[in-house]
N, C-alpha and C positions, 0 to 999 in steps of 0.2 A: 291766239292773239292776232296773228294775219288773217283771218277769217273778215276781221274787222274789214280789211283793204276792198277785197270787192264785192265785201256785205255794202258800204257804203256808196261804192258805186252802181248796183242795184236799187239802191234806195235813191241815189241821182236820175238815175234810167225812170223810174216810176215819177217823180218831179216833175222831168220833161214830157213823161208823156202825159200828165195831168192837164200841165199849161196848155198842152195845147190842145187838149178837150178842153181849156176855158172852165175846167172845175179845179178851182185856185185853193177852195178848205184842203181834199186832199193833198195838193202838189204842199203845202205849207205844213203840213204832217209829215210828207216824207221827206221835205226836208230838214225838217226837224231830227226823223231819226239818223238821215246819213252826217248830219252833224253830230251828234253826239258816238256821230262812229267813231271819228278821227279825236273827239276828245277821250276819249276812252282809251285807246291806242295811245295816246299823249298819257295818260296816265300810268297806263300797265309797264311803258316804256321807262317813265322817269325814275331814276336814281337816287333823286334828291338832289339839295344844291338849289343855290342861288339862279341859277342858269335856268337848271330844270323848271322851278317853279314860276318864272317870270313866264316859259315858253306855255306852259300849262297854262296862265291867265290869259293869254293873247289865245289860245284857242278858244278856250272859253267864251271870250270876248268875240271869235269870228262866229261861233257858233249862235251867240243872243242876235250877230246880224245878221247871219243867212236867213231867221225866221224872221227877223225883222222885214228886210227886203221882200219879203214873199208875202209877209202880212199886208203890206200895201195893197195887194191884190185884191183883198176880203174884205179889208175896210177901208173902203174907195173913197170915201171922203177925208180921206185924213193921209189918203197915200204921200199926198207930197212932205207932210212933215214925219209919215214914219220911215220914207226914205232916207229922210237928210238924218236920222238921227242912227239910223242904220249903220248910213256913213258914218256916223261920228263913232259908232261903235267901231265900227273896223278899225278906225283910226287907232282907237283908243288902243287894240291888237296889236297895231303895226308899233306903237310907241311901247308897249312891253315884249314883242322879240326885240327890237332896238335895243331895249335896256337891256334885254338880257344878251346879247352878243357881242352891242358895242367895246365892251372892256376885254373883249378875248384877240383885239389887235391893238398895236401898238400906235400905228400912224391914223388914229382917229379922227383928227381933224381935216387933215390931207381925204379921207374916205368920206364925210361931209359935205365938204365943198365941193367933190367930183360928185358926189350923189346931186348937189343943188346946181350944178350946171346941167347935168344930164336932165333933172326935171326939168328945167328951162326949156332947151331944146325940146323935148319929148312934150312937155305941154302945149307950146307955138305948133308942132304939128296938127298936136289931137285938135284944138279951135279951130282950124282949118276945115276940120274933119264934122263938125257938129254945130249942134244949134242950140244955148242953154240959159236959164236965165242967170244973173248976176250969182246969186247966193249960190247957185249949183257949182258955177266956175270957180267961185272962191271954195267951196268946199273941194271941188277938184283939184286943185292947184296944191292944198295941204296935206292934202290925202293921196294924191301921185307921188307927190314931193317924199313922204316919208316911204312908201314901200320901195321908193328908188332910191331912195340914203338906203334904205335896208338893205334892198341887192345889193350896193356898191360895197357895206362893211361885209357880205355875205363872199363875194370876192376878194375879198382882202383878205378873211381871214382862211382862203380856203388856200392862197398866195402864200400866205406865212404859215399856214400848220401843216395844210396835206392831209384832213385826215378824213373819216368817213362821216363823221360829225359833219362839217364843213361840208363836205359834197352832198351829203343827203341837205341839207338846210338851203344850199346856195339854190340846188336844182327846184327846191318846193318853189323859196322865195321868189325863182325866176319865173315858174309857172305861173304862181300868184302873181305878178305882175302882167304877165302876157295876158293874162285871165279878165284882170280888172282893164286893161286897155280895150279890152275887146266888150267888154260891158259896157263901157264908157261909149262903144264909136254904134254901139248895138241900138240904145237905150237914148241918144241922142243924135243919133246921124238920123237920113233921111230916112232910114227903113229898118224897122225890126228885121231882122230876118234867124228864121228857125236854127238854120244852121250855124248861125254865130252862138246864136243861146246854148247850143248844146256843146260846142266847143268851150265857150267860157265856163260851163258849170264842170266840163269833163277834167279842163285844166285846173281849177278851181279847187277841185275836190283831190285830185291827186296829189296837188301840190301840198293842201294841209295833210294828206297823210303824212307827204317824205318829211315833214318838217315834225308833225307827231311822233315818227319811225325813227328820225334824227336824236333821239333822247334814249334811245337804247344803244347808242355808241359814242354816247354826248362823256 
């Protein structure tokens, strides 16, 4: 079952090195397979349960947008709306771990509103930081907005239970979030640059394992 961990990140290593030979079919197959790593690992992990099974669709869900996102590459004419829809897949991820977590603390609403402040501020930086047009910003803004509700109840509940659930889950959640910031500042600031891309996909990828990994102590 661990073989999985960095079988997947091997199949990341090959990604990156695809992009930047600028041969985009492969890198989009090998991401395909290092995705279906960590859903794999989400599965052989899960117990069953409410919990488990939500966590299990949101990777699913991350997995339809990492190929998503890579597809843009291949079919260049369509890139921009199968970026945005990419997004909306992730979203759609970030709204079922949500669901699946939210009810494992108690002060739920208190972790909401600190998650929506902290987007606030963390969003006013990132525009600082980039250049994007309207629809992009609004899809950033919903889609920041939930994976930082999701660290903040990932905090909470790691605050109220203490246990390995919660630390495996909070640490993935937090990497996903450093991950997507650094995609965001990568992909819209003034300069691609390599080294970011390999940092965010490294964070990226590790962080959906701990959250996969996170169901075998769930």
């Amino acid at each position: 079952m661990l073989i999985l961990m960095p079988l997947c990140l091997i199949f990341a290593a090959l990604v990156l090195q695809n992009e930047e030979k600028k041969q985009y079919v492969p890198a989009a197959v090998f991401k395909a397979l290092a995705s279906i790593c960590f859903v794999i690992l989400g599965f052989l992990c899960a117990h069953g349960g409410r919990t488990s099974v939500l966590l299990l669709i949101g990777l699913i869900f991350g997995a339809v947008a990492d190929v998503l996102l890579n597809l843009r590459n291949v079919v260049t004419e369509k890139g921009r709306l199968i970026f945005l829809v990419g997004i909306l897949v992730f979203l759609l991820g970030h709204i079922m771990y949500l669901a699946a977590v939210l009810p494992l603390i108690r002060l739920k609403l208190a972790a909401v509103l600190v998650g929506v402040v902290f987007t606030a501020g963390l969003m006013k930086w990132i525009f600082t930081k980039i250049t994007a047009e309207k629809a992009f910003k609004a899809f950033g803004i919903v889609y920041v907005g939930a994976i930082t509700i999701l660290n903040v109840v990932a905090l909470f509940i790691l605050i109220e239970h203490l246990t390995p659930f919660a630390a495996y889950f909070m640490i993935g959640a937090f990497l996903f979030l450093v991950s997507d910031i650094i995609l965001i500042l990568n992909t819209f600031g003034e300069e691609s640059k390599l080294k970011l891309r390999v940092v965010n996909l490294t964070l990226y990828y590790i962080g959906q394992l701990l959250i996969a990994y996170s169901l075998s102590v769930l």
